[in-house]
C-alpha positions, 0 to 999 in steps of 0.5 A, spaced: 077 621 138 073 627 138 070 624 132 067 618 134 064 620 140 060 625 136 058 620 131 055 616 137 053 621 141 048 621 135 047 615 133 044 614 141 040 620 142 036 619 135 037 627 134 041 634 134 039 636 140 039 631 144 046 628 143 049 636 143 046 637 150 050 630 152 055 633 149 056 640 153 056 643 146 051 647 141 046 643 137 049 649 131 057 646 133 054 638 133 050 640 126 056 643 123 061 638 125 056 633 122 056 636 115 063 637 116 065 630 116 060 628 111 061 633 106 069 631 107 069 624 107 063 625 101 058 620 106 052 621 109 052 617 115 044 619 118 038 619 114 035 625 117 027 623 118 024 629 120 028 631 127 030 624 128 037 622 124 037 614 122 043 611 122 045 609 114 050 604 116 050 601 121 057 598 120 060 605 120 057 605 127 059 599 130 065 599 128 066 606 131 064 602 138 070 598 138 075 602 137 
């Protein structure tokens, strides 16, 4: 669960910074969590333009959302 609302945390705010603050917790912790998940699961879920993160699937994303 934990999972789905840091995905979509950053889906929403575009960015690291942003999506860390809504979530009470440090832009360092929601990064390494980000590349945690993408290096175990050998996905990269967000192309990184600049500071802005693009969501790269949007499948992945919506069907978090439903769950």
């Amino acid at each position: 669960m934990k999972e789905q609302v840091y995905m979509l945390a950053i889906e929403k705010y575009k960015g690291i910074k942003d999506a860390a603050q809504s979530l009470h917790i440090s832009p360092p912790a929601l990064s390494i969590f980000l590349s945690n998940l993408e290096e175990r699961s050998g996905v990269h879920f967000f192309d990184r333009i600049g500071k802005q993160f693009i969501p790269r699937q949007e499948k992945f994303i919506w069907n978090m959302q439903e769950k």
